[in-house]
LOMI-115162 format. One record per residue: residue in one letter; x, y, z of N, C-alpha, C in turn. Coordinates in nm, 3 decimals. Layout:
% LOMI-115162
{A; {X; Y; Z}; {X; Y; Z}; {X; Y; Z}}
...
//
This chain:
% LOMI-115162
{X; {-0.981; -4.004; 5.514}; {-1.089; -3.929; 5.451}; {-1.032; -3.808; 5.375}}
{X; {-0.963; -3.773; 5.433}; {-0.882; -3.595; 5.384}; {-0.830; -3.662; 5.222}}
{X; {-0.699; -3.763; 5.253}; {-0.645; -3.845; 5.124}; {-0.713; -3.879; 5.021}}
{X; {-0.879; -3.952; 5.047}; {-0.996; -3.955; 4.950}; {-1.041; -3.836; 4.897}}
{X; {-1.041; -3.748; 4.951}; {-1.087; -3.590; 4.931}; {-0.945; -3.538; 4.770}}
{X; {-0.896; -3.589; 4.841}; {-0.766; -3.505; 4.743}; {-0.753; -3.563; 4.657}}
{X; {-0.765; -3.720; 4.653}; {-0.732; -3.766; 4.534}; {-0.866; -3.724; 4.436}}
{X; {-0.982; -3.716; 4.468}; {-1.131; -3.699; 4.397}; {-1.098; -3.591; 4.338}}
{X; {-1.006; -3.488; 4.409}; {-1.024; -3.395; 4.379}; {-0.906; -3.373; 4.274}}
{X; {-0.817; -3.442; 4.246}; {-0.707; -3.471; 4.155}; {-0.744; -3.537; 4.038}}
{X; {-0.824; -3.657; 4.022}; {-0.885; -3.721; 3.971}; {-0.992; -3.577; 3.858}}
{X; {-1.064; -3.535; 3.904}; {-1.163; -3.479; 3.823}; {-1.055; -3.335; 3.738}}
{X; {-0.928; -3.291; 3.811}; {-0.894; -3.199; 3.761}; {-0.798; -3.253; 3.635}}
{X; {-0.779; -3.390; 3.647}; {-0.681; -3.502; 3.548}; {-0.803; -3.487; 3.427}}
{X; {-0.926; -3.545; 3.455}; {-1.001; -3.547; 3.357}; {-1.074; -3.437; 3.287}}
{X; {-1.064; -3.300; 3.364}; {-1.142; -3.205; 3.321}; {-1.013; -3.160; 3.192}}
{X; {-0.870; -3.143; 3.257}; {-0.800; -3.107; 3.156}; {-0.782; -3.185; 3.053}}
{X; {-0.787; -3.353; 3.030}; {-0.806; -3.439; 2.987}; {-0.907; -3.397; 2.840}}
{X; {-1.005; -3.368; 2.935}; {-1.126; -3.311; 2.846}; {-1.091; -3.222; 2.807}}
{X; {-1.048; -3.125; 2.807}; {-1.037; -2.983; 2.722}; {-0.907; -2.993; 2.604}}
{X; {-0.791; -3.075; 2.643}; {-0.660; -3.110; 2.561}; {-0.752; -3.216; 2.451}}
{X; {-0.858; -3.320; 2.443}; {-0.886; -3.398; 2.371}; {-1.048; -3.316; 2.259}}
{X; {-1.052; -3.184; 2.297}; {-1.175; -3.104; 2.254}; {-1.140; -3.147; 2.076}}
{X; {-1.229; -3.150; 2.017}; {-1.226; -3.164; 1.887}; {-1.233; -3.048; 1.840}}
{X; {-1.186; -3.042; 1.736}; {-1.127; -2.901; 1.678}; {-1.150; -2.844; 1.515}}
{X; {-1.180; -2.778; 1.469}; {-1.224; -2.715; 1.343}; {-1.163; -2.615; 1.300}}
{X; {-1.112; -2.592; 1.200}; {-0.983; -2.460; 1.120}; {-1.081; -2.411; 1.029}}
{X; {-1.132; -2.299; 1.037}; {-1.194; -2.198; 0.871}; {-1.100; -2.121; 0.873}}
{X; {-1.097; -2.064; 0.779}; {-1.054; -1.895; 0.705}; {-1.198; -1.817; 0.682}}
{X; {-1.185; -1.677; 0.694}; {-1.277; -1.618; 0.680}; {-1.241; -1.475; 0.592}}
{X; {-1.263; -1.413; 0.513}; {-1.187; -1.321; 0.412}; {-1.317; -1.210; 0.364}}
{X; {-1.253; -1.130; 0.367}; {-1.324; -1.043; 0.306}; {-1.279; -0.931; 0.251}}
{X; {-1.314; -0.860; 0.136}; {-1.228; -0.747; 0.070}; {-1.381; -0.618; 0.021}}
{X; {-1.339; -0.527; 0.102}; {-1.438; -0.405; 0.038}; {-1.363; -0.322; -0.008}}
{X; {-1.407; -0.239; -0.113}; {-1.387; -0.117; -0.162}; {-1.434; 0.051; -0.182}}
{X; {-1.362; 0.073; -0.216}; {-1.405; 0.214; -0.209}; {-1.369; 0.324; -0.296}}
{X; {-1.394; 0.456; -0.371}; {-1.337; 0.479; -0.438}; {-1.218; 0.602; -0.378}}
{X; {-1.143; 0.585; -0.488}; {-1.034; 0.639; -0.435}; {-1.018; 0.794; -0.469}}
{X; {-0.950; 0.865; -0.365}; {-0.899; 1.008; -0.313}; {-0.804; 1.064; -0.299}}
{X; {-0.728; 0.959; -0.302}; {-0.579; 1.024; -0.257}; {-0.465; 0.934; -0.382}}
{X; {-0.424; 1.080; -0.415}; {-0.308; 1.046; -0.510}; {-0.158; 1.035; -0.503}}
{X; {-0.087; 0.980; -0.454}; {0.036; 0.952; -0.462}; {0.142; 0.968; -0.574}}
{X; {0.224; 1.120; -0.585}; {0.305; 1.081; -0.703}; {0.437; 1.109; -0.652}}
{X; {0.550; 1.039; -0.697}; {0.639; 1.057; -0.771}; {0.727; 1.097; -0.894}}
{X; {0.740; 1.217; -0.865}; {0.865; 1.303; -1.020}; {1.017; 1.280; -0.977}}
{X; {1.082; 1.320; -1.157}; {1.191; 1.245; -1.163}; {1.235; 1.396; -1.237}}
{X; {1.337; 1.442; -1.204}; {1.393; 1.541; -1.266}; {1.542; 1.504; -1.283}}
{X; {1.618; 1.563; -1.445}; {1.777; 1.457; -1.442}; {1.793; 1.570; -1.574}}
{X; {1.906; 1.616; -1.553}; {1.975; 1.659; -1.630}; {2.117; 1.626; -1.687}}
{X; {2.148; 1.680; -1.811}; {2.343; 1.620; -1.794}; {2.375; 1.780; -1.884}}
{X; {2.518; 1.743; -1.802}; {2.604; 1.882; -1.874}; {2.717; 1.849; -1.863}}
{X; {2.829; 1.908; -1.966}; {3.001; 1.855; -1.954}; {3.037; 1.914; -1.805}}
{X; {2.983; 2.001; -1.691}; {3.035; 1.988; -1.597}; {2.916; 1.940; -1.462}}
{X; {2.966; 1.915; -1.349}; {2.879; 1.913; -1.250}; {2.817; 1.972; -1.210}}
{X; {2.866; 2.124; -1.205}; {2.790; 2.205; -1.146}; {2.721; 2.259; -1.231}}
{X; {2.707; 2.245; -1.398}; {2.591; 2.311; -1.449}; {2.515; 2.215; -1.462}}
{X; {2.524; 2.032; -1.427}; {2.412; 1.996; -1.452}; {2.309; 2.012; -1.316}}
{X; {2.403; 2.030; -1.220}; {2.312; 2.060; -1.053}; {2.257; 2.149; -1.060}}
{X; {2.292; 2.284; -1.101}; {2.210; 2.415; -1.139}; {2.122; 2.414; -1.211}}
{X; {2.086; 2.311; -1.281}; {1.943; 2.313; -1.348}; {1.857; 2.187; -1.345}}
{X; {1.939; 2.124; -1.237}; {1.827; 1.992; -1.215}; {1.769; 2.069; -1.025}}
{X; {1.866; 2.191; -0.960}; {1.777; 2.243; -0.894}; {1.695; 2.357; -0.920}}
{X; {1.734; 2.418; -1.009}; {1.636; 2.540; -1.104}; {1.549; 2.439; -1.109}}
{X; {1.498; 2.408; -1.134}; {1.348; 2.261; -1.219}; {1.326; 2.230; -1.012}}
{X; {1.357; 2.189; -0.978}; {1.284; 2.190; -0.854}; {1.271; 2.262; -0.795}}
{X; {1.302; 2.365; -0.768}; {1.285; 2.480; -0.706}; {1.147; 2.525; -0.754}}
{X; {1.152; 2.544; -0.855}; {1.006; 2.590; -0.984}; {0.864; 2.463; -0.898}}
{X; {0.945; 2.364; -0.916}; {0.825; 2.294; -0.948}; {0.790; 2.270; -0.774}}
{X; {0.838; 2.322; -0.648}; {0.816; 2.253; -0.507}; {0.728; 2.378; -0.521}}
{X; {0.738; 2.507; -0.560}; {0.744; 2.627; -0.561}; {0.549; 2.578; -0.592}}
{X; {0.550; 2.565; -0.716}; {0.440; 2.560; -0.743}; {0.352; 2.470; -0.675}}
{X; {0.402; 2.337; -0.617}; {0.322; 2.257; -0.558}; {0.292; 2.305; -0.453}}
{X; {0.347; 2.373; -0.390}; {0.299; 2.444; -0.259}; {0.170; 2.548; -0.310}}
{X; {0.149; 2.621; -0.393}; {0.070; 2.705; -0.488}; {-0.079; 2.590; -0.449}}
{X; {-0.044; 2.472; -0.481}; {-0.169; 2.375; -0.512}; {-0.224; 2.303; -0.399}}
{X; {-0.133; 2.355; -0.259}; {-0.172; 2.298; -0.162}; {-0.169; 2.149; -0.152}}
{X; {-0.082; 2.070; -0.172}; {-0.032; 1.932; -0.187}; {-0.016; 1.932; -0.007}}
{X; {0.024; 1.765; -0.013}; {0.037; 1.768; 0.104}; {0.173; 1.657; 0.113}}
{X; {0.226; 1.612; 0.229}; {0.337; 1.533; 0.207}; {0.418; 1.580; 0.131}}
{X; {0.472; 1.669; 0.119}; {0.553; 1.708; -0.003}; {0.726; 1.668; 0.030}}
{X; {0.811; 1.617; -0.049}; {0.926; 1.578; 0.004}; {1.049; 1.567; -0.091}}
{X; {1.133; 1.580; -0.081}; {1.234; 1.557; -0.183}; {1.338; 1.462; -0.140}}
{X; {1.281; 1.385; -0.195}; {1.307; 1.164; -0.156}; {1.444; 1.136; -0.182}}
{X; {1.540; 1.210; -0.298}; {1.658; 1.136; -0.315}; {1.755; 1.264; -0.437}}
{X; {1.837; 1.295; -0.388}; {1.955; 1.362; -0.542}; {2.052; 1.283; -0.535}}
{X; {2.120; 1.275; -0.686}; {2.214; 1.201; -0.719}; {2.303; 1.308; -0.795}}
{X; {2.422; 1.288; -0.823}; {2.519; 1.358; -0.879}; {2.618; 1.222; -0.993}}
{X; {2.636; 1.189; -1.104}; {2.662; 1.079; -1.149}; {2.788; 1.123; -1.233}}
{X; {2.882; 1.106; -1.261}; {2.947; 1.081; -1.383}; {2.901; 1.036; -1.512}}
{X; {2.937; 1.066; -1.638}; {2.823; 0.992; -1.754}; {3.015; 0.935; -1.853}}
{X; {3.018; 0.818; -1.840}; {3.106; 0.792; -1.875}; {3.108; 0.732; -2.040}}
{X; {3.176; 0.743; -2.136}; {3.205; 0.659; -2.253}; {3.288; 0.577; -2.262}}
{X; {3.185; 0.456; -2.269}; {3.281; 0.302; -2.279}; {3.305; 0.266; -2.399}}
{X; {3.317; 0.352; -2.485}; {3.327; 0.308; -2.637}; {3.503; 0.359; -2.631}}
{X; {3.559; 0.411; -2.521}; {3.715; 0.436; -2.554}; {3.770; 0.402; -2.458}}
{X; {3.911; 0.338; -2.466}; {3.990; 0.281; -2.342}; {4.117; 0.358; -2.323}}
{X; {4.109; 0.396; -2.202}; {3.999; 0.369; -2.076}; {3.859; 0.439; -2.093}}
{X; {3.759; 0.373; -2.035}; {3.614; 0.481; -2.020}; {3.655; 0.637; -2.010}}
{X; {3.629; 0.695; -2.071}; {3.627; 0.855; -2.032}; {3.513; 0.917; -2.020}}
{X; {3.513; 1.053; -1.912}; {3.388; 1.108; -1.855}; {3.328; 1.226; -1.960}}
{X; {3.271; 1.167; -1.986}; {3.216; 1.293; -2.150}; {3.120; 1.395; -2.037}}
{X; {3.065; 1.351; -1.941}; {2.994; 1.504; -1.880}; {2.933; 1.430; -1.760}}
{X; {2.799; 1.501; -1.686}; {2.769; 1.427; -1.559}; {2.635; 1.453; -1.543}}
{X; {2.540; 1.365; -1.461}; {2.387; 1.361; -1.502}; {2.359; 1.369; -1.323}}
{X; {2.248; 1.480; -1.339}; {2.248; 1.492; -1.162}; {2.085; 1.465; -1.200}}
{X; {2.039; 1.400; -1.066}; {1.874; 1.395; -1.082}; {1.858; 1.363; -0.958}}
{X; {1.713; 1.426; -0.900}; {1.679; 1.493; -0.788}; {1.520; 1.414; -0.820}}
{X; {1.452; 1.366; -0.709}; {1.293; 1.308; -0.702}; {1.239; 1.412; -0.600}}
{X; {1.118; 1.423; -0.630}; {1.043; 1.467; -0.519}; {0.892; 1.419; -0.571}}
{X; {0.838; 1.382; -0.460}; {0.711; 1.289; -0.441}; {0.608; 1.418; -0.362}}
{X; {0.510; 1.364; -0.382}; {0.371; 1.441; -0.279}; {0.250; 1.403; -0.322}}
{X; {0.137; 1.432; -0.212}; {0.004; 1.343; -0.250}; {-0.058; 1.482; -0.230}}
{X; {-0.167; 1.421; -0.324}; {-0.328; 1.524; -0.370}; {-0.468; 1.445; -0.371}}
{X; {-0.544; 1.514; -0.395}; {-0.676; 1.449; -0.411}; {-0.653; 1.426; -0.558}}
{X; {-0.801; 1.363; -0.600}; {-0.795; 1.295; -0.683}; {-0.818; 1.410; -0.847}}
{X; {-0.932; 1.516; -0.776}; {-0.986; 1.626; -0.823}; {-0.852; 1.689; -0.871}}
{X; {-0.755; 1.700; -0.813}; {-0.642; 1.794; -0.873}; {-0.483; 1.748; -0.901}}
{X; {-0.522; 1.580; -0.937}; {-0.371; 1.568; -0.941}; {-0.348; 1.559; -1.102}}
{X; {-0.491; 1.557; -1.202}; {-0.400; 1.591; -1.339}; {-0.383; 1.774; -1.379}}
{X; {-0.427; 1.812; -1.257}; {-0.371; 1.977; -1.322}; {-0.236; 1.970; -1.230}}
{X; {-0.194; 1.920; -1.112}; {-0.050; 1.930; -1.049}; {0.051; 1.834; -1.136}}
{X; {0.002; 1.715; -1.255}; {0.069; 1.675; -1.302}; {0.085; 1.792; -1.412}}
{X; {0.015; 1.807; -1.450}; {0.007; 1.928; -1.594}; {0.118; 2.049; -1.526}}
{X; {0.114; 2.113; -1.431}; {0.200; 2.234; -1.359}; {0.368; 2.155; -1.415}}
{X; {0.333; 2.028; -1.349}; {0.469; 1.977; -1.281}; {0.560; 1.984; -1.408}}
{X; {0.496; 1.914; -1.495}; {0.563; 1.887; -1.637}; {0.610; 2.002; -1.730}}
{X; {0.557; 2.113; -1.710}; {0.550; 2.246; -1.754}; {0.647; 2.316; -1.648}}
{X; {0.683; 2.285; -1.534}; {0.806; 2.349; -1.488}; {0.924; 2.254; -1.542}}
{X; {0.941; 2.174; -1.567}; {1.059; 2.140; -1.640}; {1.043; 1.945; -1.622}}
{X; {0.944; 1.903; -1.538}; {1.008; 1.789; -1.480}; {1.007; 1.676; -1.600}}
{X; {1.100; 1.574; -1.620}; {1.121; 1.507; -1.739}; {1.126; 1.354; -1.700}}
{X; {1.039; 1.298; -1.586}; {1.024; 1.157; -1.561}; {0.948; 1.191; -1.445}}
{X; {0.835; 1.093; -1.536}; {0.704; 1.083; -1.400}; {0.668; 0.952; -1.352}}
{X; {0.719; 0.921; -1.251}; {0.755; 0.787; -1.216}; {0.668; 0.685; -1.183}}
{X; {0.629; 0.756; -1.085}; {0.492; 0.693; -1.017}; {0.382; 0.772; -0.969}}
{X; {0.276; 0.720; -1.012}; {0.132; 0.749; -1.002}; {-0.002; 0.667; -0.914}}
{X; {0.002; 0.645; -0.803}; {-0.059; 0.533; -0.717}; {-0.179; 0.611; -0.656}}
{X; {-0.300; 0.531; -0.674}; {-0.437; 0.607; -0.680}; {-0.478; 0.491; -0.522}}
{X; {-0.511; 0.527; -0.414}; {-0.569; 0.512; -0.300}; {-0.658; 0.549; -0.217}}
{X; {-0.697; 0.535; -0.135}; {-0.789; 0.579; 0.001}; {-0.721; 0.653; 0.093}}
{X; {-0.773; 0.760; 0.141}; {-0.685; 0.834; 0.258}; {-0.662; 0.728; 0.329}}
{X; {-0.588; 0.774; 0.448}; {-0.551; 0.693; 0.604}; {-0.697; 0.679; 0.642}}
{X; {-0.767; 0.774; 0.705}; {-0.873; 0.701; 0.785}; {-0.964; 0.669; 0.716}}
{X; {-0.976; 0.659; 0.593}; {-1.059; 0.555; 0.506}; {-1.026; 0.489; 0.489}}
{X; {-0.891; 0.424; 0.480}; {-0.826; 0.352; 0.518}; {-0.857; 0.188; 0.630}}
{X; {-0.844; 0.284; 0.739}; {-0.877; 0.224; 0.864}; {-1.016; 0.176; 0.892}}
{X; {-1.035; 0.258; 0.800}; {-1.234; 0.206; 0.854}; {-1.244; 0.128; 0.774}}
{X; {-1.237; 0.122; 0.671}; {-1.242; 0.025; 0.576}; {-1.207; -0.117; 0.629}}
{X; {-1.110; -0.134; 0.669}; {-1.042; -0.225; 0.739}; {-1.115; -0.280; 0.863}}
{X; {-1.128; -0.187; 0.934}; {-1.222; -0.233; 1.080}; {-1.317; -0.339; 1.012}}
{X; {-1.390; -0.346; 0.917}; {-1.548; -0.323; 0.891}; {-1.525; -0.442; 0.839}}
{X; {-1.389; -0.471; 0.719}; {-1.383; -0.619; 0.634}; {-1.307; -0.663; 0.739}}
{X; {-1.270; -0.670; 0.912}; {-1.168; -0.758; 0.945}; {-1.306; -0.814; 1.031}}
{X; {-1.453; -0.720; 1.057}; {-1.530; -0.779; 1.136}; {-1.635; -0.881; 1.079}}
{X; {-1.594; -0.824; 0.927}; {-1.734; -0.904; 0.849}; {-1.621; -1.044; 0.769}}
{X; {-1.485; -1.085; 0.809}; {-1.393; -1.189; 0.770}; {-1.442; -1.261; 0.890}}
{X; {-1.411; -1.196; 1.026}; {-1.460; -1.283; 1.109}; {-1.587; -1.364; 1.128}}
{X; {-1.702; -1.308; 1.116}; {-1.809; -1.338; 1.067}; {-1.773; -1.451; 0.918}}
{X; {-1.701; -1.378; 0.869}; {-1.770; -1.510; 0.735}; {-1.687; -1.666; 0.782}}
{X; {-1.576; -1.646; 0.881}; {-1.532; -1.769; 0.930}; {-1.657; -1.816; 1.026}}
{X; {-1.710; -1.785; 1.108}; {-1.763; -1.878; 1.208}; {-1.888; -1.908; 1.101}}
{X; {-1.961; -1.855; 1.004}; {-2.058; -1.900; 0.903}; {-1.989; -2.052; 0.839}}
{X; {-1.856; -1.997; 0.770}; {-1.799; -2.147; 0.703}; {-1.835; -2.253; 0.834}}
{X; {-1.763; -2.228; 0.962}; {-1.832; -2.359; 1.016}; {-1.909; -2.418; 1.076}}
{X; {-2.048; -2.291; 1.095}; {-2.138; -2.334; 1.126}; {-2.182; -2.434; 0.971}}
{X; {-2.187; -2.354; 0.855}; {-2.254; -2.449; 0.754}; {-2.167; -2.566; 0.743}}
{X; {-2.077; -2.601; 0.755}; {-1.957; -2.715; 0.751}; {-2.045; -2.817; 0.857}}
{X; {-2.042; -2.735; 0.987}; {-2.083; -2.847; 1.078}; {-2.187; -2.894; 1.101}}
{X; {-2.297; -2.794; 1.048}; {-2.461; -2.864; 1.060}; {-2.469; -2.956; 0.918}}
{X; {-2.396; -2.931; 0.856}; {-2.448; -3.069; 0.716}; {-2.361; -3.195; 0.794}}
{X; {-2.330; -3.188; 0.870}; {-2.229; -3.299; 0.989}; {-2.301; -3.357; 1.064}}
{X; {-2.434; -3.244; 1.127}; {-2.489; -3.282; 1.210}; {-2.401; -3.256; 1.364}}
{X; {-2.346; -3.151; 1.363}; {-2.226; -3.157; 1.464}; {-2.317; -2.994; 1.527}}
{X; {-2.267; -2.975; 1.649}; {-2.271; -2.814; 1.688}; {-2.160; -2.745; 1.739}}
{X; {-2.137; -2.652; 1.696}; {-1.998; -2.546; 1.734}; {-2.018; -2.500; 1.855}}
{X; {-1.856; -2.503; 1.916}; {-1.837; -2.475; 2.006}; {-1.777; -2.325; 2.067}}
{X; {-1.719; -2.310; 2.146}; {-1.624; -2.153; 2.170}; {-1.537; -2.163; 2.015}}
{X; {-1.448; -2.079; 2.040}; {-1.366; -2.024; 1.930}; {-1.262; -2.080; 2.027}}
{X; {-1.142; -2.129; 1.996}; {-1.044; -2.163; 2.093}; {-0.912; -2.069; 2.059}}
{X; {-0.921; -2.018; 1.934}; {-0.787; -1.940; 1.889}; {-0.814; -1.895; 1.769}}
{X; {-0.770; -1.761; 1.761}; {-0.779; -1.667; 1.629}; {-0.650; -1.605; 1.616}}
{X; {-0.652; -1.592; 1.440}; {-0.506; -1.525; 1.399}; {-0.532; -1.445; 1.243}}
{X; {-0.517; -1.305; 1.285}; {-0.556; -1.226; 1.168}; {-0.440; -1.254; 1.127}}
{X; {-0.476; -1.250; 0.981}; {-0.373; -1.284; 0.896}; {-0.366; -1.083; 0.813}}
{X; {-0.220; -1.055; 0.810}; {-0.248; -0.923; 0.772}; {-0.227; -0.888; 0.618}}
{X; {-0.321; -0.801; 0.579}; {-0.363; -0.789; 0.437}; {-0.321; -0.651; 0.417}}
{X; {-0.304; -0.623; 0.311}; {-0.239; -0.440; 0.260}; {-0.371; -0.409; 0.129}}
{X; {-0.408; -0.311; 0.113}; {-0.471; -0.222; 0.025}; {-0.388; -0.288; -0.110}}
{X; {-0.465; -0.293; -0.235}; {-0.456; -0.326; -0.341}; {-0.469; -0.193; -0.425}}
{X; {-0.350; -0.135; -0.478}; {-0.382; -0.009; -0.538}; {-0.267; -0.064; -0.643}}
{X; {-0.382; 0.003; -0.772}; {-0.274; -0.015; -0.894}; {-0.192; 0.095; -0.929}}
{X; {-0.069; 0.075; -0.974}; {0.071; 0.224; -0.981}; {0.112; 0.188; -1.158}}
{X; {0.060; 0.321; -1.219}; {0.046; 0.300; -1.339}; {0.222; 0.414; -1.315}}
{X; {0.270; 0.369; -1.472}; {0.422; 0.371; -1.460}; {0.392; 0.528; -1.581}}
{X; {0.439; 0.644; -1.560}; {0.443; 0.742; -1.712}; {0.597; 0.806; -1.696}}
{X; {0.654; 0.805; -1.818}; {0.826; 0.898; -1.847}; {0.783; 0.946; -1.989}}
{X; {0.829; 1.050; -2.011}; {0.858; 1.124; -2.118}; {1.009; 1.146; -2.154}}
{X; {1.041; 1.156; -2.290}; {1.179; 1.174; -2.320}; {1.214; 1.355; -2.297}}
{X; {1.136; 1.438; -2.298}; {1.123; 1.606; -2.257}; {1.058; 1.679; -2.257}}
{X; {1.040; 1.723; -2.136}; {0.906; 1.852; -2.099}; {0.892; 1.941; -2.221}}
{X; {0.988; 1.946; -2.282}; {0.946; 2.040; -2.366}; {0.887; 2.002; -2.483}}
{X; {0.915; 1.852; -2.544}; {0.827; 1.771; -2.632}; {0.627; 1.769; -2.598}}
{X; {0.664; 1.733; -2.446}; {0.534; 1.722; -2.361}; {0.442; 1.834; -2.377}}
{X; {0.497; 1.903; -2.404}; {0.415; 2.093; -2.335}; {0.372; 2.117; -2.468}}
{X; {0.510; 2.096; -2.615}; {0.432; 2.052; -2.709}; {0.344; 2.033; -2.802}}
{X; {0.311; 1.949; -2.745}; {0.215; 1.837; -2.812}; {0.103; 1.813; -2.695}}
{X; {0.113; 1.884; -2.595}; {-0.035; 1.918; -2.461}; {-0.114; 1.968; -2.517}}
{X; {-0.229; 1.960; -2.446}; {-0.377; 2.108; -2.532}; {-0.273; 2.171; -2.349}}
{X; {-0.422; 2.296; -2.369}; {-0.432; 2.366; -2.270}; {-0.472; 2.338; -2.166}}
{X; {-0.524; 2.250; -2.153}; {-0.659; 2.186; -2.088}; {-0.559; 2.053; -1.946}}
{X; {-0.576; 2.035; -1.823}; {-0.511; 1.933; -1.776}; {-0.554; 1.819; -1.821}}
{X; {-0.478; 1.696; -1.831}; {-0.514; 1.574; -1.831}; {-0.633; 1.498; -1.728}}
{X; {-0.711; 1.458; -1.792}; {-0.823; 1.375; -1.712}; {-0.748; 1.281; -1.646}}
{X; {-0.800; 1.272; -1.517}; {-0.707; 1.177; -1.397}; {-0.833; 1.093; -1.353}}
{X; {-0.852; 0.934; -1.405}; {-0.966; 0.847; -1.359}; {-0.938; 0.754; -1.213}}
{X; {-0.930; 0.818; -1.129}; {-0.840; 0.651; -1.011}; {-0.876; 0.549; -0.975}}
{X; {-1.034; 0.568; -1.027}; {-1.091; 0.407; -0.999}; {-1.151; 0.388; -0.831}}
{X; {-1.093; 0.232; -0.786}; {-1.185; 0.216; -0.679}; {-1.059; 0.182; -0.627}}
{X; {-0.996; 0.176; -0.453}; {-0.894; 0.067; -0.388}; {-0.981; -0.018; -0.311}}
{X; {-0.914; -0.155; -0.294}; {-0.976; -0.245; -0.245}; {-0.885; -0.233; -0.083}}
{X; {-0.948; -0.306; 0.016}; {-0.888; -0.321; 0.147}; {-0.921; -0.514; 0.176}}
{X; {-0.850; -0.533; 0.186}; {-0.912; -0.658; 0.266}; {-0.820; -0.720; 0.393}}
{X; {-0.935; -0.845; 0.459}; {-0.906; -0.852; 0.572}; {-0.943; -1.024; 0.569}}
{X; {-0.822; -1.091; 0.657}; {-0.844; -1.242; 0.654}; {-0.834; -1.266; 0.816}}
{X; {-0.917; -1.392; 0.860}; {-0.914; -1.438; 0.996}; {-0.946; -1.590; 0.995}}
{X; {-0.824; -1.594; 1.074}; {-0.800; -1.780; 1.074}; {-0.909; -1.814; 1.228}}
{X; {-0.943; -1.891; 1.206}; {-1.018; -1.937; 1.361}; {-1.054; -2.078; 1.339}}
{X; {-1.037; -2.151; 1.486}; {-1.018; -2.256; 1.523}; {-1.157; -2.279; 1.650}}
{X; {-1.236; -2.357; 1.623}; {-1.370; -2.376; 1.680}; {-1.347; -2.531; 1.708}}
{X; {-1.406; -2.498; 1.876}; {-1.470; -2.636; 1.945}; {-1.587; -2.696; 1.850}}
{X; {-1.612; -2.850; 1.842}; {-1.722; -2.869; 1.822}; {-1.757; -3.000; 1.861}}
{X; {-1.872; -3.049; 1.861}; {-1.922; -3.178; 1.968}; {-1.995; -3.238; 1.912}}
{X; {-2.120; -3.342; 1.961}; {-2.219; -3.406; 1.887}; {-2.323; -3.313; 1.966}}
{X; {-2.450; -3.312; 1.865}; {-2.564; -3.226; 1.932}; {-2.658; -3.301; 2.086}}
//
């Protein structure tokens, strides 16, 4: 009797797993992308000088930053950083051997603003000396960011279990649990418009008085979710 007991009881646990390994199975994607408009400005400056020696072209590719960190602090920037200096040789290959006709030092420094004040910090910047403006990338803060995100990764999920509910009722079928999900990870879509000038002092110029109008548009966020659904006959 005990032996009948065990095997019944072996028997139903063969078929229950049986049953769950043979579950029929359904794959959607579910996607979604919201937007928002954008706040936060991201730039990158390029400052580069050359002179027949090294040390006068370093002395005035850090004169020009000095001026210009000087002032960004004035504007209350934030992130402010000085990303990379170089010190180069400037060689002429038009004589053999190459000879060093002088040397080109250039120094970056990057920092983010709102949206409200990054064509008067570009206008400052260019007017302290800086002579390559590299990058310009128009975004969403961090925690607009994040929320943004929360909101399209809950309404991706949602638009997957919709694909298969409508998939499966024109089937005539009914959905089951969810058996497995896999966010698929998505990054912010922000466009990085490219500006260089040949010299600040051409720039300043040929400027009005007035800063440049800065438009940033909208950034998008989106969010994708793979899911895999039981489903049966009704």
């Amino acid at each position: 009797m005990f032996f009948a007991f065990v095997s019944i009881i072996a028997l139903l646990s063969s078929t229950l797993a049986q049953s769950v390994n043979d579950t029929a199975t359904f794959t959607v994607r579910g996607f979604k992308t919201l937007s928002a408009p954008s706040d936060q400005i991201s730039v990158s400056l390029g400052i580069q000088n050359e002179a027949q020696s090294a040390y006068q072209a370093q002395v005035a590719t850090n004169g020009v930053a000095n001026r210009l960190i000087s002032i960004l602090q004035n504007y209350n920037v934030t992130d402010l950083s000085t990303d990379s200096m170089s010190l180069d040789a400037d060689y002429n290959y038009t004589m053999t051997p190459p000879q060093i006709v002088g040397f080109i030092s250039r120094t970056t420094v990057s920092f983010k603003t709102n949206a409200q004040m990054a064509g008067y910090t570009l206008d400052a910047a260019i007017r302290s000396g800086v002579n390559n403006i590299q990058t310009v990338t128009a975004s969403v803060n961090d925690t607009m960011k994040d929320a943004l995100y929360q909101q399209a990764l809950s309404q991706a999920a949602q638009d997957a279990k919709q694909k298969a509910l409508t998939v499966l009722r024109a089937l005539g079928l009914c959905i089951g649990e969810p058996l497995a999900l896999n966010i698929i990870s998505n990054g912010g879509d922000f466009p990085t418009p490219m500006f260089s000038m040949e010299s600040s002092a051409e720039s300043t110029a040929t400027s009005s008085s007035a800063a440049p109008t800065f438009l940033p548009g909208a950034s998008q966020v989106s969010a994708t979710v793979d899911a895999v659904f039981g489903y049966s006959a009704c």
